[in-house]
C-alpha positions in Angstrom: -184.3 -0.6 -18.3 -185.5 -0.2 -14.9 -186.8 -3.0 -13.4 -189.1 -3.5 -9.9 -190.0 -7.3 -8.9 -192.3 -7.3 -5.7 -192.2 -10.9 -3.7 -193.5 -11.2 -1.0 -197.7 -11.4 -1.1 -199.8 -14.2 0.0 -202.5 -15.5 2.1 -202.8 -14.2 5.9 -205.5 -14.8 8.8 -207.0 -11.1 10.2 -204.4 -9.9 12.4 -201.3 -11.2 10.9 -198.2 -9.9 9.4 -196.5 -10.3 6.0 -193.2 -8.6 4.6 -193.0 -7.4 1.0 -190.3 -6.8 -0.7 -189.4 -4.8 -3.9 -186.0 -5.6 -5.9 -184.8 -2.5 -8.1 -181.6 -1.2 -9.6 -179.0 0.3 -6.7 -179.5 3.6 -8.1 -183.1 3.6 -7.6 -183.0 2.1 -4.4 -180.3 4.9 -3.5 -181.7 7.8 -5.0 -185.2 7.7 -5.8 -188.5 7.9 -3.9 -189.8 4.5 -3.4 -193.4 3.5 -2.7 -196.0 0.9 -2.3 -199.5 1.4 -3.9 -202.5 -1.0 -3.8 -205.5 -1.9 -6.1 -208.5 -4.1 -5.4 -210.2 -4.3 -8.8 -212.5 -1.8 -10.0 -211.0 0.8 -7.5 -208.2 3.1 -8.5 -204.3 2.5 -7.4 -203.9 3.9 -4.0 -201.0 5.1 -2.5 -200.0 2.9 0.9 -196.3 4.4 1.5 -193.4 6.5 0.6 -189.9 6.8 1.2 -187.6 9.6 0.0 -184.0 8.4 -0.7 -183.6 11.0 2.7 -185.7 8.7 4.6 -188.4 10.7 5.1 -191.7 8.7 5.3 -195.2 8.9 3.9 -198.0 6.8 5.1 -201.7 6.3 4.4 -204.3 7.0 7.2 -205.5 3.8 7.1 -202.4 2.0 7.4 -200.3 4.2 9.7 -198.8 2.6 12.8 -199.7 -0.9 11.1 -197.4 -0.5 7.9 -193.4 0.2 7.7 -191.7 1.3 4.3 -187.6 1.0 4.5 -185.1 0.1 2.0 -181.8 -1.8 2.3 -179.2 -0.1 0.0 -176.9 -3.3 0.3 -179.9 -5.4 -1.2 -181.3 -3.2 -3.5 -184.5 -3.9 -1.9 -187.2 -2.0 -0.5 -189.4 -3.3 1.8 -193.4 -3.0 3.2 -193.7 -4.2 6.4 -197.2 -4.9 7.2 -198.4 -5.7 10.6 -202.2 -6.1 12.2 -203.5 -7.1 8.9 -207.1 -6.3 8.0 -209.2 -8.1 5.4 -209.6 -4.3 4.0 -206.0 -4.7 3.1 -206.3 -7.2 0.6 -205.0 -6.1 -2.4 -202.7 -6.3 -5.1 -199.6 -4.5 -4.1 -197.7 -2.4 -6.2 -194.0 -1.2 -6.0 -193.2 2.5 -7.7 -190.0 4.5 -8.1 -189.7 8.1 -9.0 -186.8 10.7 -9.1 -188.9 13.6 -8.0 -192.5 11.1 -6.1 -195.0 13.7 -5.1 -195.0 17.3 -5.0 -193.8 18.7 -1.5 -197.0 20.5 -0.9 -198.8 16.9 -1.4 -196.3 15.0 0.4 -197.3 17.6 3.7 -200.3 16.6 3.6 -199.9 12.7 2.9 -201.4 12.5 -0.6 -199.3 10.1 -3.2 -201.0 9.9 -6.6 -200.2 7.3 -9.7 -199.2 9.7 -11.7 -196.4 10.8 -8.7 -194.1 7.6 -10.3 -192.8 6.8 -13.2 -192.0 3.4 -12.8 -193.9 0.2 -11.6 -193.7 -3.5 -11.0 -196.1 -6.0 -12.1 -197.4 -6.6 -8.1 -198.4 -9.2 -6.1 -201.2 -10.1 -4.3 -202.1 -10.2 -0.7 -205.5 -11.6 0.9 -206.4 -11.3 4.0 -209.0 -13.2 5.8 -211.5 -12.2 7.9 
């Protein structure tokens, strides 16, 4: 059973930073494409970052230069750095693991979908204040 448990979410002035971080299995974390989504409700999911297990990185437009993906294969953990925090980034945050994540053609030209992962975690929430 694979398993992803974000921590990491909570309340932030404009301009801050928080750290999430996503615990998974060691074969996930070493093998699979790992990503953060986001959902604010009555929007659909959207794709924040990605990480091939190759360390190739895919970001969002509106949260490159601010955001960091990376993973720590000794901790089984994957993590979303998040700096210069906007109230448009309050969210719930979503981790995702797939073996295959987006199509190469969509990961040139930064698009991650839901449908790219297979597997989620149950989120947590981040609000940012204005």
């Amino acid at each position: 059973e694979v398993q992803l448990v974000e921590s990491g979410g909570g309340s932030v002035q404009a301009g801050g930073s928080l750290t999430l971080s996503c615990a998974a299995s060691s074969y996930f974390v070493e093998n699979y494409v790992m990503a953060w989504f986001r959902q604010v409700p009555g929007k659909e999911r959207e794709g924040v970052a990605a990480q091939t297990n190759g360390l190739s990185s895919l970001y969002a437009d509106s949260v490159k230069g601010r955001f960091t993906i990376s993973r720590d294969t000794a901790k089984n953990t994957v993590y979303l750095q998040m700096n210069n925090l906007k109230h448009e980034d309050t969210a719930m945050y979503y981790c995702a693991a797939d073996a295959e994540g987006p199509h190469p053609g969509s990961w040139g030209l930064g698009i991650m979908q839901e449908n790219d992962f297979d597997y989620w975690g149950q989120g947590t929430q981040v609000t940012v204040s204005s």
